[in-house]
C-alpha positions in Angstrom: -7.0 40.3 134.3 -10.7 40.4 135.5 -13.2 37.7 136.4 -16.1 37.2 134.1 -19.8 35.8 134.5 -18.7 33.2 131.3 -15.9 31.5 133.1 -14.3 30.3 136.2 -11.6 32.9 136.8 -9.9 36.1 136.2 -8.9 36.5 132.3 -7.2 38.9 130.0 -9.9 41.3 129.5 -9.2 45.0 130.2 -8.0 47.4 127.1 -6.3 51.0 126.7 -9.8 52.7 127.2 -10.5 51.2 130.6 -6.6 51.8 131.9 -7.3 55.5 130.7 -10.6 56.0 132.0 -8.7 55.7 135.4 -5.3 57.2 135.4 -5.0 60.7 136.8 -6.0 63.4 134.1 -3.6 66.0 132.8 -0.3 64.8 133.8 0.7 63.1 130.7 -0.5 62.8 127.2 -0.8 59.3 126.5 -1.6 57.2 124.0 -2.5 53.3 124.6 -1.3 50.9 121.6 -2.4 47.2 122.3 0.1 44.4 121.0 -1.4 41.3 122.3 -4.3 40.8 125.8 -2.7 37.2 126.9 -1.1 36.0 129.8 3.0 36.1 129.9 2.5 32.2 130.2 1.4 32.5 126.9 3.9 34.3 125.2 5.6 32.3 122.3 9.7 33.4 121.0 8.0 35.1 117.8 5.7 37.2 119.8 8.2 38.5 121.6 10.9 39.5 118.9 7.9 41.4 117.2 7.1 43.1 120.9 10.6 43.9 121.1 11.1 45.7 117.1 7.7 47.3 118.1 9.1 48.9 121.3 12.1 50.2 120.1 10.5 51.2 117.0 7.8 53.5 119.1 10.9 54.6 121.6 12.7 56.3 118.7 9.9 58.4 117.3 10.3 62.1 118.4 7.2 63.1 119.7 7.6 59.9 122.0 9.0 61.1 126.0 9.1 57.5 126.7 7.4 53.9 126.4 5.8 52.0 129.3 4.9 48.0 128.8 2.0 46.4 130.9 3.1 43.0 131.3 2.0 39.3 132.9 4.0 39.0 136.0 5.3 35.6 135.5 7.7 36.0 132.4 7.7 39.9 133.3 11.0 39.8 134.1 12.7 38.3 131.0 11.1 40.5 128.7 11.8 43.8 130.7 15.7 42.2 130.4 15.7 41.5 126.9 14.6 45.0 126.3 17.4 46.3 128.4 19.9 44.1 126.0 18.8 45.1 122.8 17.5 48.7 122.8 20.1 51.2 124.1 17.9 54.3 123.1 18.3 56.6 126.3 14.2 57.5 126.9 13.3 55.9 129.3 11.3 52.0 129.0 9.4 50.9 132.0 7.7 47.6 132.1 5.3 46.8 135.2 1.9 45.1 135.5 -0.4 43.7 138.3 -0.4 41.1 141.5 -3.9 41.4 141.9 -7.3 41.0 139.6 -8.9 44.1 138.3 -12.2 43.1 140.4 -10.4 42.3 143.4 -10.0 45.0 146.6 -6.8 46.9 146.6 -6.2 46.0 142.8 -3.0 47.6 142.1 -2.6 47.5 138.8 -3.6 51.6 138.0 -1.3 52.4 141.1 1.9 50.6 138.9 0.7 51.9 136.1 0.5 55.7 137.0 4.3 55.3 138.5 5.5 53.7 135.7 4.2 57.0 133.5 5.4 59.2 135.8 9.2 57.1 135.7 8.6 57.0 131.8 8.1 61.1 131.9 10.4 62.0 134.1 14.1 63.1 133.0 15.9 61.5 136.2 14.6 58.2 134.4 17.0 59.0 130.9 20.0 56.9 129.8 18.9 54.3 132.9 18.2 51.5 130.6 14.6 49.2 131.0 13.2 49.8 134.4 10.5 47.8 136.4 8.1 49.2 138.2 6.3 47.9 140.7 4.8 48.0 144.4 6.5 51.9 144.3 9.7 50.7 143.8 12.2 51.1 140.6 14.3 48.3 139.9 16.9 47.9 136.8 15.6 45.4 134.5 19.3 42.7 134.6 18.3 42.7 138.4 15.1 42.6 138.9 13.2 38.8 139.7 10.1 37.6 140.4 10.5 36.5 144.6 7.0 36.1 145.6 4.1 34.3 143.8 1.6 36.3 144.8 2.2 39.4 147.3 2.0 42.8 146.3 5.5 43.2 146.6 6.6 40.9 144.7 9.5 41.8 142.9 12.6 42.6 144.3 16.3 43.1 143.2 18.1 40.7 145.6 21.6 41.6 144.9 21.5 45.4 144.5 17.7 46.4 145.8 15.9 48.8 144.3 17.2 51.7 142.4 14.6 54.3 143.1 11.0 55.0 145.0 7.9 56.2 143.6 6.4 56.7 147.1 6.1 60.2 147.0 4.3 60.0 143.8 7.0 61.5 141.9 10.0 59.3 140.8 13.3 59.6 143.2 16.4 57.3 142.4 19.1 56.6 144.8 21.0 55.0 142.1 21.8 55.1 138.6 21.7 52.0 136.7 25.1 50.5 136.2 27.1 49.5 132.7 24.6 48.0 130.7 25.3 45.0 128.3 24.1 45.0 124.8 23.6 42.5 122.1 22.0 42.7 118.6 18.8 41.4 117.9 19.3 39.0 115.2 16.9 36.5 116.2 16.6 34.2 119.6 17.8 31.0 119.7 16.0 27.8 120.1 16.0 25.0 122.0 17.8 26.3 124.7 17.2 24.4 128.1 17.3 25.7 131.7 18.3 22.9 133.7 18.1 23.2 138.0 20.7 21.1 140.0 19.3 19.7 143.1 20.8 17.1 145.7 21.2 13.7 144.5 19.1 14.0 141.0 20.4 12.2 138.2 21.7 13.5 134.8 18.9 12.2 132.7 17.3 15.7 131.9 21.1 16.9 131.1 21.2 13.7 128.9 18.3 14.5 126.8 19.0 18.0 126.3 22.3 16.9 124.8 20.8 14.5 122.6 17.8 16.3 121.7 19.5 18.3 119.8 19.8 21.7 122.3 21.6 24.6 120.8 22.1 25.5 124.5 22.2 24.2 128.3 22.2 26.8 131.1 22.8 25.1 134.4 21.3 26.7 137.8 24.3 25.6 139.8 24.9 24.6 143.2 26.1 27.5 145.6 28.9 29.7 143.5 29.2 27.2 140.9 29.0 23.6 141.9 27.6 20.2 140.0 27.5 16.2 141.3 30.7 14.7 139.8 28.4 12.6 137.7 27.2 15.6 135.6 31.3 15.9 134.3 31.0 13.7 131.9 28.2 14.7 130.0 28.9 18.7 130.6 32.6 17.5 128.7 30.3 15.6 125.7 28.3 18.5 125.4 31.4 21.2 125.2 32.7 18.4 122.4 29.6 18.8 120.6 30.2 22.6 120.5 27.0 23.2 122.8 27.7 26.0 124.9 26.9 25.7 128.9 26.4 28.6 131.0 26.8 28.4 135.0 24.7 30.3 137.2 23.9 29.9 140.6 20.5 28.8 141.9 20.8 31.5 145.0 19.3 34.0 144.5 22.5 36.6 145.0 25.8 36.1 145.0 29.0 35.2 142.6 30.2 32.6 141.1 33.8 31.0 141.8 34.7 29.4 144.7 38.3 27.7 146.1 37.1 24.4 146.2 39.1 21.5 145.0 36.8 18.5 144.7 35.2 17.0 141.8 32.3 19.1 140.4 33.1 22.2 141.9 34.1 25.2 140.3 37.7 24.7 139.0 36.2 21.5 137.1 33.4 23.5 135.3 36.0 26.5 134.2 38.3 23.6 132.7 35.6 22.0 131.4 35.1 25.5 129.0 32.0 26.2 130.7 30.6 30.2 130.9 29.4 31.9 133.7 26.7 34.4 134.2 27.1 36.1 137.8 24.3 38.4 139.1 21.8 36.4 136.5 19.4 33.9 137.3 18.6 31.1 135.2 15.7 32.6 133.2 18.2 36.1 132.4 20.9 33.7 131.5 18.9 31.6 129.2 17.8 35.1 127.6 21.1 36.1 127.0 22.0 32.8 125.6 19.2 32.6 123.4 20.1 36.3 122.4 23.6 36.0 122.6 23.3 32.7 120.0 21.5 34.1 117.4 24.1 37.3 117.2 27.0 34.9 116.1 28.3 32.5 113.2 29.9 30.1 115.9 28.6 29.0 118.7 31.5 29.2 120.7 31.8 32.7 119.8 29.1 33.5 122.9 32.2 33.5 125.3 32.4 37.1 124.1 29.2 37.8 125.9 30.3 35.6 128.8 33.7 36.9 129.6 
């Protein structure tokens, strides 16, 4: 992003060229493909099934070490996970991008950029799946999230931290990236909804997904898996309908299940046939509903990827 004298605020306008024209010389020989210059806001389902084939097309060509994907921070983090679920090639695939405009002071979009190379080069950085880099710090792509709308550091893995350091200017990891899910690329899904529970609200947006015909409801839960006794009902229509639901929590760490025995708490949404997605938000689960969806026949058949 940079501001322009033609309109009011910072816009998509920087290319390969520019980004080269300020990377460090002589450490790596790379070559800058552009896919699309719009802001992750902007990014339609299509786009991103094409970005995806076009990743894992370049990732498997031999001369290729590794691929590295500048990204808009706000949707950053379901792309970098969708990666992670379809390609399972072991070079490395490190998505990052920028907090800051590239006319503002201490713009720190060449400082990710460098470190994601350098992750994307390095062997330490092989069979660890899609990594994000950001704010010198490596993070696996399932646990990665977006924590902070505009700081510098503003990504953060909240239930395992990061997995490496780029601080010395050469990639370190303290950990290696744990059993990895995968699931075909078929096609994604649609509708699928993303619905948040708060105190006291109603089940009118749960309602309309239902009868709007959603192939899909993902539920940010309350605590470790906890709806308002009013939502029951329509959770049970939607399960006779064949619609799958998938509980996560609206924490931001944690698991799911719980030893409660009131109405709405867990035991109710595990008899209701509900699946659970622990350790995902609700944007990662919707992407691995949507994914998970277009893989099978049956819609019920998902549980597979839920169990």
């Amino acid at each position: 992003m940079k501001r322009g004298p033609m309109v009011g605020g910072a816009v998509p306008s920087l290319k390969g060229q520019d980004f080269l024209s300020l990377l460090p010389r002589n450490e790596y020989q790379v070559v800058f493909e552009e896919f699309a210059n719009l802001p992750s806001s902007h990014l339609t389902t299509p786009m991103i099934m094409e970005l995806i084939r076009r990743v894992e097309a370049r990732v498997q060509l031999p001369d290729v070490a590794g691929v590295v994907l500048t990204h808009g921070t706000d949707t950053l983090e379901e792309t970098a996970y969708l990666l992670d679920l379809t390609i399972s090639a072991s070079k490395p695939i490190v998505v990052t991008g920028a907090m800051r405009t590239a006319n503002a002071v201490g713009y720190d979009g060449i400082a990710n950029l460098a470190a994601a190379i350098r992750i994307a080069g390095s062997e330490a950085a092989q069979d660890q799946g899609v990594l994000v880099a950001f704010n010198e710090q490596i993070f696996a792509a399932a646990q990665v999230q977006k924590v902070h709308s505009q700081a510098l550091g503003a990504f953060a893995a909240p239930s395992g931290g990061p997995v490496g350091s780029t601080a010395s200017g050469v990639p370190v990891f303290f950990q290696r990236v744990g059993q990895r899910e995968s699931i075909a690329l078929n096609r994604l899904e649609e509708p699928v909804d993303l619905l948040v529970v708060t105190q006291g609200c109603d089940d009118r947006l749960l309602r309309a997904s239902i009868e709007s015909g959603a192939r899909g409801i993902v539920i940010e839960a309350l605590g470790s898996g906890r709806v308002p006794p009013w939502w029951l009902p329509l959770i049970q229509n939607a399960r006779a309908r064949g619609i799958p639901v998938v509980i996560t929590s609206r924490a931001a760490a944690g698991d799911l299940g719980d030893e409660y025995g009131y109405v709405g708490a867990y035991h109710d949404l595990r008899r209701l046939g509900c699946l659970f997605a622990p350790g995902l938000n609700g944007p990662k689960a919707r992407v691995k509903l949507m994914l998970a969806l277009g893989a099978v026949k049956v819609a019920d058949d998902v549980r597979h990827y839920f169990a």
